[in-house]
C-alpha positions as a printed Julia matrix, in Angstrom:
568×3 Matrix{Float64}:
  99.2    83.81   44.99
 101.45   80.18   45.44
 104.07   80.75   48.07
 105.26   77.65   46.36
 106.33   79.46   43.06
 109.12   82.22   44.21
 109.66   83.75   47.64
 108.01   86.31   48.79
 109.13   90.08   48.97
 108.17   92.04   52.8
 105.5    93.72   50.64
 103.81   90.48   49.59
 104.53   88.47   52.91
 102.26   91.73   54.3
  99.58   90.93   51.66
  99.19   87.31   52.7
  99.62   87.78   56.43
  96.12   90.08   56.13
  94.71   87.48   53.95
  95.14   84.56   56.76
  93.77   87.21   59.38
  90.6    87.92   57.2
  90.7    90.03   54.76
  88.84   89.1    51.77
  90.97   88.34   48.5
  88.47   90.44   46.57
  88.67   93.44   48.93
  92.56   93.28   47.54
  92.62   96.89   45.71
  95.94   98.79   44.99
  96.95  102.08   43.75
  99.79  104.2    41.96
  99.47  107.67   43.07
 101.39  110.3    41.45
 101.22  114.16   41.79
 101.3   115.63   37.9
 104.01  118.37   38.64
 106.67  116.63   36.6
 107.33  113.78   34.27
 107.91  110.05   35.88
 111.25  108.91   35.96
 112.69  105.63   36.91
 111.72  105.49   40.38
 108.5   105.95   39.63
 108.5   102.89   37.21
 110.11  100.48   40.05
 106.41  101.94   41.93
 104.46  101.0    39.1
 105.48   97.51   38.77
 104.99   97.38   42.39
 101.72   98.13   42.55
 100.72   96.68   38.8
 102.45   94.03   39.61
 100.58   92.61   42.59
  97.43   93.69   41.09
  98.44   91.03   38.46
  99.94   88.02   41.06
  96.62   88.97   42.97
  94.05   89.63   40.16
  93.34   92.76   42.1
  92.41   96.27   40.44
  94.74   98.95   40.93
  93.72  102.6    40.5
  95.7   105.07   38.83
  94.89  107.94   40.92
  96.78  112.04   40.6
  97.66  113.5    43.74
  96.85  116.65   42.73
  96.04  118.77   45.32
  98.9   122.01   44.45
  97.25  123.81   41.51
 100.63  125.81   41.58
 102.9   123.37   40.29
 100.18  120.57   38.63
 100.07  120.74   34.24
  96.9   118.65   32.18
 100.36  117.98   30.2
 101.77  115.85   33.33
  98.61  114.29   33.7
  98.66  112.83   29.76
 102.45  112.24   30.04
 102.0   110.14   32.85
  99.11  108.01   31.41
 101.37  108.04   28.52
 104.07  106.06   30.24
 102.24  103.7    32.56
 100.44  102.34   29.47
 103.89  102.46   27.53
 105.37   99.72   30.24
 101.91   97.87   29.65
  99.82   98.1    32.76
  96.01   99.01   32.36
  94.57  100.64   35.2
  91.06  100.15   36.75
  89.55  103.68   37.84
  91.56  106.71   37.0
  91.01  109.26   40.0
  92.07  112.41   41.08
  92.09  113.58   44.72
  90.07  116.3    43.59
  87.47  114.07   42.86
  87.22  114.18   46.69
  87.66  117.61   47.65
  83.48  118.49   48.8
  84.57  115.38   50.94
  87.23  116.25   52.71
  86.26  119.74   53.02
  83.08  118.18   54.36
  84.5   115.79   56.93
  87.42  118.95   57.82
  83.97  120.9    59.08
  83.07  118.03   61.13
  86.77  118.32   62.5
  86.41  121.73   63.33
  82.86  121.13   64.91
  83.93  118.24   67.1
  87.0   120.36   67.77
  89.47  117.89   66.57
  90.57  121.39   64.24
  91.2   125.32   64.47
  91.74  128.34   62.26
  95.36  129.02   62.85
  96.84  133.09   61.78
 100.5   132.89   62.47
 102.89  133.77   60.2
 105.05  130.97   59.31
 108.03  131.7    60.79
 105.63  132.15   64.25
 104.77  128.89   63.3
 108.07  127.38   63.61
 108.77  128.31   66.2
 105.94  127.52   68.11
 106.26  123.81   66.54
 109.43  123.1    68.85
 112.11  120.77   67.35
 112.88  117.08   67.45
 114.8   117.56   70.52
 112.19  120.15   72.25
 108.25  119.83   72.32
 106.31  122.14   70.87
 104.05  124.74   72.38
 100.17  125.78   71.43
  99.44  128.2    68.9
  97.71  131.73   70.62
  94.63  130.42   67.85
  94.67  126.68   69.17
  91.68  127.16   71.57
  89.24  129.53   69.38
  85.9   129.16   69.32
  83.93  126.56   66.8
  81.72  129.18   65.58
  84.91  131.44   65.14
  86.81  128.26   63.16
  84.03  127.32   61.31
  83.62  131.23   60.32
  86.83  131.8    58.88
  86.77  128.26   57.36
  84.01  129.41   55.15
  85.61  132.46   54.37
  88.69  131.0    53.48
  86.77  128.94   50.74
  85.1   132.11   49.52
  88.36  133.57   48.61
  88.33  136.48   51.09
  91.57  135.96   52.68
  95.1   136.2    50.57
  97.72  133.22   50.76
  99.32  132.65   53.96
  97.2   134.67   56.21
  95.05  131.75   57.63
  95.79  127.89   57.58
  93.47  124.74   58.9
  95.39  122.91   60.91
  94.29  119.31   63.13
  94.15  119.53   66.96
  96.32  116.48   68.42
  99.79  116.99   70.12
 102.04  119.3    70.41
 104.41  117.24   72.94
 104.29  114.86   70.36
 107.35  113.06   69.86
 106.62  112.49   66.12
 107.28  116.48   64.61
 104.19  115.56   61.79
 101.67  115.03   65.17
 102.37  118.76   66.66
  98.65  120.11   64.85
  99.46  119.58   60.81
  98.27  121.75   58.42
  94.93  120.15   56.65
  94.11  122.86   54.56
  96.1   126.38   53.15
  94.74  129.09   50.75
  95.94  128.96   47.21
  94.75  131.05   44.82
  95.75  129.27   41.5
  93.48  127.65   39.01
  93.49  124.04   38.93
  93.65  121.65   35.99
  90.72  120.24   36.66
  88.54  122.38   39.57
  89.34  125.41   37.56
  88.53  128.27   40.39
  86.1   126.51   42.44
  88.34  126.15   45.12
  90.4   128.42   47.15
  91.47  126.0    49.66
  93.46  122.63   49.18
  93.8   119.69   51.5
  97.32  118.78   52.23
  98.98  115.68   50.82
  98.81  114.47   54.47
  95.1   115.27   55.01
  94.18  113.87   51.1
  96.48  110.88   50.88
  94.68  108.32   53.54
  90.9   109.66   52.81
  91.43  108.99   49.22
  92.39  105.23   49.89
  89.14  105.39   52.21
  86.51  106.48   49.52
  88.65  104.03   46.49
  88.45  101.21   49.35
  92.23  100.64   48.43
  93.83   97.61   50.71
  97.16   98.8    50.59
  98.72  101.7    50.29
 102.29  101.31   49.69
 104.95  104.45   50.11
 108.47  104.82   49.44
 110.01  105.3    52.88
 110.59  108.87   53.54
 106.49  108.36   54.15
 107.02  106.13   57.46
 106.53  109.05   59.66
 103.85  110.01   58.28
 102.15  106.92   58.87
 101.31  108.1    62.41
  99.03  110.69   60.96
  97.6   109.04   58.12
  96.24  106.29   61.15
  95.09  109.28   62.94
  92.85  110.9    60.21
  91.73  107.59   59.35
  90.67  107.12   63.2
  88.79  110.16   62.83
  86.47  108.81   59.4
  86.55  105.45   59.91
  85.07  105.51   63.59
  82.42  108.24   61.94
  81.6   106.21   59.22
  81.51  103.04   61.25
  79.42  104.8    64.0
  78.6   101.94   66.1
  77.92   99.19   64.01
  80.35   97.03   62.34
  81.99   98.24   59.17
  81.86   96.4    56.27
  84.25   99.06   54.59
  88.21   98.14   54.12
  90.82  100.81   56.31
  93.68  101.29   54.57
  97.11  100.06   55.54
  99.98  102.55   54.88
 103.28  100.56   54.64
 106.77  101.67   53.37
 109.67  100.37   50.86
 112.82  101.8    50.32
 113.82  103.92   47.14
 116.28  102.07   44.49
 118.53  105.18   43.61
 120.18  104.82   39.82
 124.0   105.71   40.19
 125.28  109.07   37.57
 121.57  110.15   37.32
 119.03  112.08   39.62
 115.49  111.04   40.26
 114.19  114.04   42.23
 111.82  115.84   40.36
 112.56  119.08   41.52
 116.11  118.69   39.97
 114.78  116.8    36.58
 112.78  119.94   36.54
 115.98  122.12   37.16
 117.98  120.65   34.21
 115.16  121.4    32.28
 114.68  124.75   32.82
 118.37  126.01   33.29
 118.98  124.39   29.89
 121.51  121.49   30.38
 118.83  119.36   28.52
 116.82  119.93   25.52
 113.3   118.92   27.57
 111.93  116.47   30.03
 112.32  113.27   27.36
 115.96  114.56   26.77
 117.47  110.55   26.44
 119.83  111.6    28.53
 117.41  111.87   31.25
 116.18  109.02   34.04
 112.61  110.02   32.95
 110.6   106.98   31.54
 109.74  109.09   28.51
 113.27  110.32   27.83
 114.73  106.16   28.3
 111.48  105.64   25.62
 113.26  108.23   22.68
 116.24  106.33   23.96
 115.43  103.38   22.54
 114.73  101.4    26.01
 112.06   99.03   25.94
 109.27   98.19   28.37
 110.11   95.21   28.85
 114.01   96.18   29.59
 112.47   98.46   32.54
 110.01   96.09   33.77
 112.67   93.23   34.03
 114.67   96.12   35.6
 112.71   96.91   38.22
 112.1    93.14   39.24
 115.3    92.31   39.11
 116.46   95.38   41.76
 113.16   93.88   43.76
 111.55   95.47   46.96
 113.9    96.33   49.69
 113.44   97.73   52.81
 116.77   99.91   52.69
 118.13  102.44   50.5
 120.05  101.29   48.05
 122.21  103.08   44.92
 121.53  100.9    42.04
 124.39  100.44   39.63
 123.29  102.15   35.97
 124.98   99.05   34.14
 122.42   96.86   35.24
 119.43   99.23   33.63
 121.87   99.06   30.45
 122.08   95.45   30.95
 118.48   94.66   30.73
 117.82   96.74   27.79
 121.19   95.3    26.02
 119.68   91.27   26.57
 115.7    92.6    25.42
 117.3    94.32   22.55
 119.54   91.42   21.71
 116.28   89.27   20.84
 114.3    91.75   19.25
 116.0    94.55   17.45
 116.88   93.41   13.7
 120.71   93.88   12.65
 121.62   96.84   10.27
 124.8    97.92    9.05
 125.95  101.64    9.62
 129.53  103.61    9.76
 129.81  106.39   12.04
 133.52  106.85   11.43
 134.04  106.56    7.78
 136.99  106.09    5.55
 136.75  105.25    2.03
 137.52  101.42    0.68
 138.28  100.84   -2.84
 138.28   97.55   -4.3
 140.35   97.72   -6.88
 139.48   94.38   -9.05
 135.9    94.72   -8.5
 134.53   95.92  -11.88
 133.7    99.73  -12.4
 130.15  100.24  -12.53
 128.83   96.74  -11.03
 127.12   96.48   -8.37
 124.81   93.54   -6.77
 122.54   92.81   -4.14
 123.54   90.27   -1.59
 121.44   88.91    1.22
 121.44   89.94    4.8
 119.76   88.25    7.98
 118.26   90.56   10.21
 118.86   88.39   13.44
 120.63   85.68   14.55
 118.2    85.68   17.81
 115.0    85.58   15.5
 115.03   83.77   12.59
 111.24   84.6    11.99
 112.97   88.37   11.37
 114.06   86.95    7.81
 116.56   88.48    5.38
 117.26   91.59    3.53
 119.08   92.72    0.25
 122.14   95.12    0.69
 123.99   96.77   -2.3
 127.46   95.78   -2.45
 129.29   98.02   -4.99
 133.45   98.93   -5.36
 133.77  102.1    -3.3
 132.7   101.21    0.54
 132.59  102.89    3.85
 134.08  101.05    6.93
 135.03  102.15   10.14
 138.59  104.06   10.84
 138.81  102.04   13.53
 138.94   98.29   11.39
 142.0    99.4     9.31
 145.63   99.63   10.91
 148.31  100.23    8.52
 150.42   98.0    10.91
 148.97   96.25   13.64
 149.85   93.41   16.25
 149.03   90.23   16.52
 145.97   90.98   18.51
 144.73   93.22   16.08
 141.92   90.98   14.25
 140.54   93.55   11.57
 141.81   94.79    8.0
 145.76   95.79    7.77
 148.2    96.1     4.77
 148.78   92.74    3.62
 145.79   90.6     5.44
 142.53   89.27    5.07
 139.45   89.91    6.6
 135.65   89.09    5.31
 132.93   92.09    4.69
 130.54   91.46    6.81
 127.53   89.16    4.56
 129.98   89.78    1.22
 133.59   88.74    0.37
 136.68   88.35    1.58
 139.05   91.16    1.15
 143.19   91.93    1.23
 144.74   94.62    2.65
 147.02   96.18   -0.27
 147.56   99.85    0.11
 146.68  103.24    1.44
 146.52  106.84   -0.06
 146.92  109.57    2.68
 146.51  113.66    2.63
 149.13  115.9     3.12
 149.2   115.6     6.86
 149.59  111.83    6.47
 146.16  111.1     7.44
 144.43  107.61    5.46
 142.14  109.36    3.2
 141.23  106.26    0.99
 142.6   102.16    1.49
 142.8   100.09   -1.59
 142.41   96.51   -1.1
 141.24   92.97   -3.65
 138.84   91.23   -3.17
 138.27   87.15   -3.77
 135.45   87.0    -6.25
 134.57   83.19   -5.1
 134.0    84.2    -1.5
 130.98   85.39   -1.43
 129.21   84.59    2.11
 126.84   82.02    1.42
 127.66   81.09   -1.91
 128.4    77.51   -0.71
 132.25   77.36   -3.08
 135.49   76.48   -1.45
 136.44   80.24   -1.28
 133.03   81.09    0.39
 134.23   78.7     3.62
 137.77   79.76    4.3
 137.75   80.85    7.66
 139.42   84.25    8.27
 140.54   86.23   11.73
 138.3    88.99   11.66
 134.59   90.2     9.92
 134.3    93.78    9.25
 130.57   95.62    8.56
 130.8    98.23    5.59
 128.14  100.29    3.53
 128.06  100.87   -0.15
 129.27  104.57   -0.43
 126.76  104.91   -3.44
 123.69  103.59   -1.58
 124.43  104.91    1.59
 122.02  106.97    3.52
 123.45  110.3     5.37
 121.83  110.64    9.17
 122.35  112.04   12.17
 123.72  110.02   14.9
 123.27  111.59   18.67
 125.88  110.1    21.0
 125.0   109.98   24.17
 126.87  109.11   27.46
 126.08  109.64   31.06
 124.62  112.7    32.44
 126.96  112.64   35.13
 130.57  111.71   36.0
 129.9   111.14   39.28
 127.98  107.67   40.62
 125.78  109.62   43.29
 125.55  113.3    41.85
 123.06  114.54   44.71
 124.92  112.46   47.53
 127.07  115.08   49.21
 124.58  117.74   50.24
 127.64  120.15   50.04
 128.02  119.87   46.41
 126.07  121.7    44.14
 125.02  118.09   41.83
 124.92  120.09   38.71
 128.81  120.5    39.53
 128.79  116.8    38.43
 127.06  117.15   35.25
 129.29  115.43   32.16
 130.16  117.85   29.38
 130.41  115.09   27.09
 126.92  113.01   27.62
 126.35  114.39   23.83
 128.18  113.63   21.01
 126.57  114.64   17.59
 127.91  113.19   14.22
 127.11  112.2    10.69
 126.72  108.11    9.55
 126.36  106.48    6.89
 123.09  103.65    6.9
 122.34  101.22    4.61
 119.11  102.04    2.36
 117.33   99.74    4.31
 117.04  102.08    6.68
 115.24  104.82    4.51
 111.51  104.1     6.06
 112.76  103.37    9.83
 110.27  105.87   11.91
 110.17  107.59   15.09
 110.51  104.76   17.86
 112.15  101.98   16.09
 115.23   99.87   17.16
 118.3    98.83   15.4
 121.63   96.63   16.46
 124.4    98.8    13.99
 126.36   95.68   14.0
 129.63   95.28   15.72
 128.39   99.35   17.12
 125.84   99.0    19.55
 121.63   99.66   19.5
 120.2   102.41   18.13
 116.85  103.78   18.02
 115.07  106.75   15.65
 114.19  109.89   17.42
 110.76  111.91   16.75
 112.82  114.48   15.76
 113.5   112.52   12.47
 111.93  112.74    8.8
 112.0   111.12    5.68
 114.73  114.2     4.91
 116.47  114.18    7.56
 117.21  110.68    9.73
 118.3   111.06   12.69
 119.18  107.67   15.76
 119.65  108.17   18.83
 122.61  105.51   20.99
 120.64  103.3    23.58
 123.58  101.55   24.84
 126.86   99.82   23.79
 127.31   96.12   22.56
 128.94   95.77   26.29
 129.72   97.7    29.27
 132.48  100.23   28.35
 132.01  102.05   31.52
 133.17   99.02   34.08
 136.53   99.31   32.62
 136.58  102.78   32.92
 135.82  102.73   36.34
 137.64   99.82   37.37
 141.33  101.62   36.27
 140.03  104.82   38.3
């Protein structure tokens, strides 16, 4: 990599401080490593253009490998959801592993553990256990089972495998320090009994390694470089040199390795503000309900900001714009919103659309015509082109553009002023018809039939205060429009451990309505992106058909929410 280019983050000036001390540019080998009990969210992604991302600035290969060593909590469907979305943000992985590819090897080096007596059979019930483990303040002191016999350990090891023994009646645990200052030191578990089927082992197994035990041999046998960890890992980085000790002198054994040890090192977590990115808790909205399913857009999982209508690229910028940090930091939302708004800006083609209709009439526009004027599709692409759009008498436009009276600030349609349709004429305010509540049911208005945008006459180039976007009431297309909003009301919903952070949770993040499209729009499918001009961007959700279209909101045309906060 040139230092000359960009600085350099911690992570990288790590990278190139091994590289002047010897380490070979082509033993450079990273990895992502998540466990498949849940769906990544946008934590995650920040990880995988870490680790993707210096496989790319160092043309190394980085392993995509499942931590899945708790066949109690770990789905096939996580496994293909996760693949899903690290292929979605456009990384390509070099091996895909599994720690369970490993398990005959770790169980293998545990008996060597046991043998050299560097592990014992513990039977304490965990609550004994906790005791006996001390507290930060207080060392701990040795479990009744810490001196058994290796014939004795190696004995119930066996058995434990077999599947004689229920769950929590024997654990393996490593012999090294219970005076330790470091709590993870005082004899960690290495192995427990689970009797679950696994996604992959099926019953095989009884026993599974520990993340603690797993994590650090499975960098051994991939030969990754670098194993990078978000930083509630740092104390574990005291064990995962000490079980590497253990292998690394065995498998050296005497002679000079030519075998890379892994380096554990730490970054900090880059929380988004009003969302949660514990999977425990995604899993918890899930399954109490407050959201339809773990791609719910309203969610902070990568799949749920994909049926959003965020892009990879949005995300990606994202998470190099936060960067690598060595301190926890709470991540304002608005700048997520603002790297999807500027990605969307230059690719998403422009579309008209009403979501809050009232009826235009056009009085001396001739019953029964209608015509087809053209449309661009971007003023950030002209390679996008130009559409047709049927312009007709009776139109839909927003409530919101028509004031009977209005200021001077007011810019849009009003009794008595001009505005232009939005690729069509220019119009004139004349009357209004309204219900019996005095609501605007219907506006009447003329239009200037030598206006006509692009036409090139006089009338076509008289400027006006204000554009307005419309749809043809006759051509329109009925759809679904889902509305969404923040999760939460609060900026750090899980930040007072006091509160209960689905107290926080925003009755409102879901608006549903009905709007009106232009026919364009009639073969948009599941995934694609729209700007509804002068509305915001707007993607299609799976749940659409050609019956029924339904769009989901991906964000505003600009940050609504700063003003909102800024008067609170």
């Amino acid at each position: 990599m040139s230092t000359e280019e960009k600085s350099l983050n911690f992570i990288e000036q790590i990278i190139e401080e091994d590289l002047k001390n010897g380490l070979s540019q082509d033993k450079l080998r990273f990895r992502f490593p998540p466990e498949p009990n849940g769906y990544l969210h946008v934590g995650h992604a920040s990880a995988i253009c870490l680790n993707f991302g210096l496989g790319i600035n160092y043309n190394a290969p980085v392993n995509l490998r499942f931590d899945d060593t708790n066949p109690a909590k770990e789905e096939q469907e996580f496994v293909d959801a996760i693949k899903k979305d690290v292929e979605w943000l456009g990384f390509k992985w070099d091996n895909e592993c599994y720690a369970s590819d490993y398990f005959q090897e770790l169980y293998d080096w545990a008996i060597e553990f046991i043998k050299k007596g560097k592990a014992y059979i513990d039977s304490q019930s965990s609550e004994d256990m906790a005791k006996q483990k001390g507290t930060p303040t207080t060392i701990g002191t040795d479990s009744p089972y810490r001196n058994r016999s290796v014939e004795e350990n190696l004995d119930l090891f066996n058995r434990m495998k077999s599947g004689e023994f229920p769950e929590g009646t024997h654990i393996l645990r490593a012999k090294i320090n219970m005076a330790s200052n470091n709590m993870l030191m005082r004899d960690p578990i290495m192995y427990r009994i689970l009797h679950a089927n696994h996604h992959r082992t099926e019953d095989k197994w009884c026993i599974y390694p520990m993340y603690d035990w797993a994590h650090g041999e499975s960098d051994y046998l991939e030969q990754i470089s670098h194993s990078f960890c978000t930083l509630e890992f740092l104390p574990h980085r005291e064990l995962y040199d000490w079980f590497l000790d253990q292998i690394y002198s065995e498998s050296s054994s005497g002679s000079i390795s030519t075998k890379v040890r892994p380096k554990q090192r730490e970054f900090a977590r880059r929380n988004l503000s009003h969302t949660v990115v514990s999977k425990r808790k995604l899993l918890q909205l899930v399954q109490e309900k407050h959201v339809t399913s773990w791609d719910d857009p309203r969610m902070s999982t990568i799949s749920g900001m994909r049926r959003r209508g965020y892009t990879p690229t949005s995300i990606t910028n994202f998470a190099n714009t936060i960067g690598i940090a060595k301190r926890t930091n709470l991540i304002d939302v608005s700048l997520l919103e603002f790297c999807v708004r500027e990605d969307l800006n230059k690719t998403a083609p422009r579309v008209m659309a009403v979501l809050n209709p009232v009826k235009l009439l056009i009085t001396n526009y001739p019953e029964g015509k209608e015509e087809s004027l053209e449309a661009e599709n971007s003023q950030e692409d002209a390679s996008l082109g130009y559409r047709q759009v049927p312009f007709s008498r009776e139109l839909y436009i927003e409530r919101e553009d028509f004031q009977e009276e209005a200021n001077k600030k007011f810019f849009r349609l009003t009794l008595g002023t001009e505005v232009r349709l939005k690729n069509a004429y220019i119009i004139k305010g004349e009357s209004v018809v309204k219900d019996a509540e005095g609501n605007i049911t219907e506006i009447h208005c003329t239009y200037d039939e030598d206006s006509r945008s692009g036409s090139g006459t006089e009338a076509s180039q008289r400027k006006v205060k204000g554009t307005i976007h419309w749809v043809s009431i006759k051509h329109a297309i009925e759809a679904e429009v889902r509305l969404y909003d923040r999760l939460f009301t609060h900026e750090n919903p899980d930040g007072d451990k006091e509160v209960d952070f689905k107290e926080y949770i925003n009755p409102n993040s879901l608006e549903v309505i009905t709007g009106y499209l232009e026919p364009s729009l009639a073969s948009a499918k599941d995934g694609d992106r729209f700007q509804f001009q002068r509305l915001g961007y707007y993607c299609v959700d799976k749940d659409s058909s050609a019956q029924k279209l339904i769009f989901n909101k991906t964000v505003g045309l600009r940050d609504t929410w700063a003003k909102v906060e800024s008067k609170e």
